[in-house]
Every structure is written in structure tokens, then in C-alpha cells.
C-alpha positions as CSV (number, residue, x, y, z in Angstrom):
1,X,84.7,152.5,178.0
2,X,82.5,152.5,180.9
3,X,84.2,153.9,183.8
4,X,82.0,152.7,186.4
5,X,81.4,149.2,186.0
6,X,85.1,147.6,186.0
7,X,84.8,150.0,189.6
8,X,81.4,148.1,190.8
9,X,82.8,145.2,189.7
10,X,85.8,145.1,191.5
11,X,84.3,146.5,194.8
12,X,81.8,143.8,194.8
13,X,84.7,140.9,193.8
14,X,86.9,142.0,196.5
15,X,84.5,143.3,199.3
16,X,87.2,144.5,201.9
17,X,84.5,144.0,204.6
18,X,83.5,140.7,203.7
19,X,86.9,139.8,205.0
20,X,87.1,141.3,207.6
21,X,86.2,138.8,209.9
22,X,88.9,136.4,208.2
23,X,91.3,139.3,209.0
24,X,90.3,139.4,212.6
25,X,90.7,135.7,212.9
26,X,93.8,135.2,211.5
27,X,95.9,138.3,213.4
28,X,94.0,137.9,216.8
29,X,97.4,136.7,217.8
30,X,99.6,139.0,216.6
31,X,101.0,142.7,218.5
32,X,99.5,145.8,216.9
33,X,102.5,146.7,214.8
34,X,102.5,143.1,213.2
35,X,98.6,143.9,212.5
36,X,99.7,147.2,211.0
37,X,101.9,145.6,208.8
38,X,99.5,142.8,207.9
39,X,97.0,145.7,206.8
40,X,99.7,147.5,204.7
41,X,100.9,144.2,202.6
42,X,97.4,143.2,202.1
43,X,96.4,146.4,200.4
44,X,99.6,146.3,198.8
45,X,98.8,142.7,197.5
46,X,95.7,143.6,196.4
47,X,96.6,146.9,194.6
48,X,99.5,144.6,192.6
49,X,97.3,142.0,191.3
50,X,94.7,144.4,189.9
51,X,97.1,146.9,188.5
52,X,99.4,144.3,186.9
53,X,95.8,142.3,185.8
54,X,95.0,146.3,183.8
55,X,98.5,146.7,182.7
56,X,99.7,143.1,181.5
57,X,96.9,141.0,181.2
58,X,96.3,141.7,177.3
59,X,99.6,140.6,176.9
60,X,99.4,137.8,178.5
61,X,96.1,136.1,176.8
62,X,97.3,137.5,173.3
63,X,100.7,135.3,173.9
64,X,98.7,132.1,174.5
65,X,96.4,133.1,171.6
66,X,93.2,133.7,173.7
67,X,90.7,135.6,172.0
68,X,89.3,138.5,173.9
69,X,85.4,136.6,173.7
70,X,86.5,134.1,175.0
71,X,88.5,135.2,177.6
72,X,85.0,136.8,178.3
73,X,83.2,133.9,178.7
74,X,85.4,132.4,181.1
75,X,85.9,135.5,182.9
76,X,82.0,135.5,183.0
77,X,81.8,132.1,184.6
78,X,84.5,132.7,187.0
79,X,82.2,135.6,187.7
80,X,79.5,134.2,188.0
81,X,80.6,131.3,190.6
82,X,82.3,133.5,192.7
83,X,78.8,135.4,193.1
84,X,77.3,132.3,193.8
85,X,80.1,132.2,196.8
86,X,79.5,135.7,198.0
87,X,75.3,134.7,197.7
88,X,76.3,131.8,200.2
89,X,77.9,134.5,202.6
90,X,81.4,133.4,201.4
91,X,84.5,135.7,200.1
92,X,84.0,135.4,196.2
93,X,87.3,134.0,195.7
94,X,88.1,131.5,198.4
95,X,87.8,128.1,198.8
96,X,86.6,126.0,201.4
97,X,90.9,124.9,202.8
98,X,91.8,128.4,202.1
99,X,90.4,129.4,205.7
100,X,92.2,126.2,206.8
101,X,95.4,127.0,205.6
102,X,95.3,130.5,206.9
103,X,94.5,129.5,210.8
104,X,97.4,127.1,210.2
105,X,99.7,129.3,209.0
106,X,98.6,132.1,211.7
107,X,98.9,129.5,214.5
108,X,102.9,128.8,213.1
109,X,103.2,132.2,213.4
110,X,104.0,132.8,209.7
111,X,102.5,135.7,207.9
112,X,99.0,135.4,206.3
113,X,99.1,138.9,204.6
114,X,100.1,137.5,201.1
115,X,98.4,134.4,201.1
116,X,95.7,134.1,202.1
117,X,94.5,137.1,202.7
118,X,95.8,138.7,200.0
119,X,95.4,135.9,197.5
120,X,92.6,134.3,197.3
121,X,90.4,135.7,200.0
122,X,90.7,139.4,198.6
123,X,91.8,139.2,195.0
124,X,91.9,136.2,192.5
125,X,91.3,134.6,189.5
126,X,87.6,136.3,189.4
127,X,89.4,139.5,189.7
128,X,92.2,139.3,187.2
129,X,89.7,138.3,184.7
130,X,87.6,141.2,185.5
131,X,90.7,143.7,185.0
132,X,91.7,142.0,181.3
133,X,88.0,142.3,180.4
134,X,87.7,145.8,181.0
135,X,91.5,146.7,179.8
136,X,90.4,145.3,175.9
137,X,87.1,148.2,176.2
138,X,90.2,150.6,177.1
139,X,91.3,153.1,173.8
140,X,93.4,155.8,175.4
141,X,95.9,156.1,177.8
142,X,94.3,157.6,180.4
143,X,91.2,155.5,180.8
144,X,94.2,152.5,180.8
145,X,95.6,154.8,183.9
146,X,92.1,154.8,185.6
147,X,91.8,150.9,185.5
148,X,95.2,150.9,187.3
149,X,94.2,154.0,189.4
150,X,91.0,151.4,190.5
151,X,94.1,149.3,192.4
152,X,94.6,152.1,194.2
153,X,91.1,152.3,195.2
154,X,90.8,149.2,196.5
155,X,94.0,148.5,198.6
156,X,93.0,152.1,200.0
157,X,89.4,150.2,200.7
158,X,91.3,147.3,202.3
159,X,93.4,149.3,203.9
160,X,90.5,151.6,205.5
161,X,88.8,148.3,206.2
162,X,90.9,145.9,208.1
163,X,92.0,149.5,210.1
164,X,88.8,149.4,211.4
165,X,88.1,145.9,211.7
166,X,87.1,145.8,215.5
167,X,84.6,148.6,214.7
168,X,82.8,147.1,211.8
169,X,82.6,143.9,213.6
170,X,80.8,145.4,216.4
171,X,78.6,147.6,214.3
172,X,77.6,145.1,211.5
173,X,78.3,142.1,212.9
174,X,78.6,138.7,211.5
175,X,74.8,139.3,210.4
176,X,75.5,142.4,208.8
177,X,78.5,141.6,206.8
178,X,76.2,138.0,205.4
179,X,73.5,140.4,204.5
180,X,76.2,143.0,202.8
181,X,78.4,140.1,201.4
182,X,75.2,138.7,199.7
183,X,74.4,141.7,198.3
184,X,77.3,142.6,196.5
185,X,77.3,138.7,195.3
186,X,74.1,139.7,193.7
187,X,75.3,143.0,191.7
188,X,78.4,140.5,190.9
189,X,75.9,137.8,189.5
190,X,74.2,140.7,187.0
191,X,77.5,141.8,185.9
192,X,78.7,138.2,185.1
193,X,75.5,137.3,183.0
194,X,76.2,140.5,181.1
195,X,80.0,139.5,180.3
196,X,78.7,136.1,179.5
197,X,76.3,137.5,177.2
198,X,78.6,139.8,175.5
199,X,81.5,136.8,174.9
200,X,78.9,134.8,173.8
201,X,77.3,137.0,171.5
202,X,80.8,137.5,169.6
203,X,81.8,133.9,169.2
204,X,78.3,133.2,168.1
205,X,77.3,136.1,166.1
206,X,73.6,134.3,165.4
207,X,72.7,134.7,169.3
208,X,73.0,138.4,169.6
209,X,70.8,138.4,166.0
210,X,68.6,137.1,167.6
211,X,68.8,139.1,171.0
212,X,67.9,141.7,168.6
């Protein structure tokens, strides 16, 4: 399995500094030890969806009788529209009411760590799909450890991210983050051809003949 790419992948999916202007809008309100523990169940959130994603989502798809290929292909699409998000200088996995129901919740005073920050805006269905792809390539324990050791990766990225919110948002700005956010949407938009490709190419053997 290539180590790497479920890594890239994930990094550009997620993109911790992509949100962080959602992060700063939605706790601008709040004291700094209800930020603190907005940043901690985040990360936390985050880190739980991928490593449960590496651990069970086999399981899951194999109950419902989902092959692998096609899991692929839809992963791919998923993929692939959440890169056309990110080239639009949106959060991969958000929708247009998700920001909505974030300021509302903020404004109620409940807490926005879960949902939305956590879910959709950081990790999704994009990124579950990503983490059963890349578990099927797995054959030994360990490099099944390393996809769940990636979760800790990015909640620590998160985690380092929305710390410093204020000082990314003066250094990058909202210009900055676009320009980064579109960038990663284009890495994303490779990957998810190449997953689309490979899915394909197993449910219809006579395409990849004739890729080669």
C-alpha cells in the first residue's frame, strides 16, 4: 500500500486551515476556555471519524454487500465533488446551510464543535470514503495501524490550526486561505480521477485493456 497518498488525501479533504475562518466565526462569542474546548472536541471529532472510517469501514460495506470497485467509484465521485467545492474556495465537505446552521447554533449559545465543525465542515462523507478505500490496499497490521495513526495526524493538524487561528488569519488572510483551499481542491481532483479510474477499470475489465 502506498503510504503517502491516503496522507495527501486526507490533508487535502480536511484542510484544517480552510476552516479556519468558519472556526473564527462561529466562537467569536465564546470565553477562551470555551474556545479551548471547541478546539479539543473538534480534533477529537475529526480523529474519530477517520480512525473508525480505517478500522470499521470494510466491515461495514461488506455487510451491505458493496463491492470494494464500487465503493471506489462512488468514493471517487464524492471525491471528486468535494474538489470542485474546495476549487470554488469552499470546505470540501460542506454545504451551502451548513454555515447557516452553525451561526445559528453559535448565536443559541449551543456548541458547534461536533457539528458543524466537526462534521461536515472538517470530516465527511468524502473522507470516510477515502479511509475505506485505502483500508481494502491495507495487508498487514501495521500499515492498518498507520491509516488509523493518519487520525492522529489530522486532529493534531486541526488542533495546531484552530490554536492559531487569529495568526493565520492575519498572515494569510481570507485571500490566502482561497488561494491554499483551491489548491489542495486541485491535488484532491487528481486523486479522485485516479480512484475513479481504478473502480472503473475493475468493474469493467475492457476499459483498463484498453488503457493499456
Amino acid at each position: 500500500m502506498d503510504l503517502i497518498k491516503p496522507l495527501i488525501a486526507l490533508l487535502a479533504i480536511v484542510n484544517p486551515i480552510g476552516a479556519v475562518p468558519f472556526f473564527i466565526h462561529f466562537t467569536q462569542g465564546l470565553t477562551p476556555q470555551e474556545r479551548r474546548r471547541t478546539i479539543r472536541v473538534s480534533s477529537l471529532t475529526a480523529f474519530a471519524v477517520i480512525s473508525i472510517s480505517g478500522i470499521a469501514g470494510l466491515k461495514i460495506i461488506a455487510f451491505f454487500g458493496i463491492s470494494v470497485a464500487s465503493f471506489q467509484v462512488g468514493g471517487g465521485m464524492l471525491l471528486l465533488v468535494s474538489s470542485l467545492n474546495m476549487l470554488n474556495a469552499r470546505p470540501g465537505e460542506s454545504r451551502p446551510g451548513d454555515v447557516d446552521q452553525g451561526r445559528a447554533k453559535a448565536e443559541s449559545g449551543a456548541s458547534v464543535a461536533v457539528v458543524p465543525l466537526g462534521i461536515p465542515l472538517l470530516t465527511g462523507p468524502a473522507t470516510i470514503s477515502t479511509m475505506v478505500i485505502y483500508a481494502e490496499k491495507t495487508r498487514t497490521f501495521w500499515e492498518h495501524a498507520v491509516l488509523v495513526g493518519y487520525g492522529v495526524v489530522i486532529g493534531a493538524a486541526t488542533f495546531l490550526a484552530f490554536s492559531a487561528a487569529g495568526r493565520i488569519a492575519r498572515v494569510l488572510g481570507q485571500t490566502g486561505i482561497n488561494v491554499m483551499v483551491r489548491l489542495m481542491g486541485l491535488i484532491l481532483a487528481a486523486m479522485a480521477v485516479e480512484l475513479l479510474a481504478d473502480g472503473l477499470g475493475v468493474l469493467f475489465p475492457v476499459l483498463a485493456s484498453h488503457g493499456r
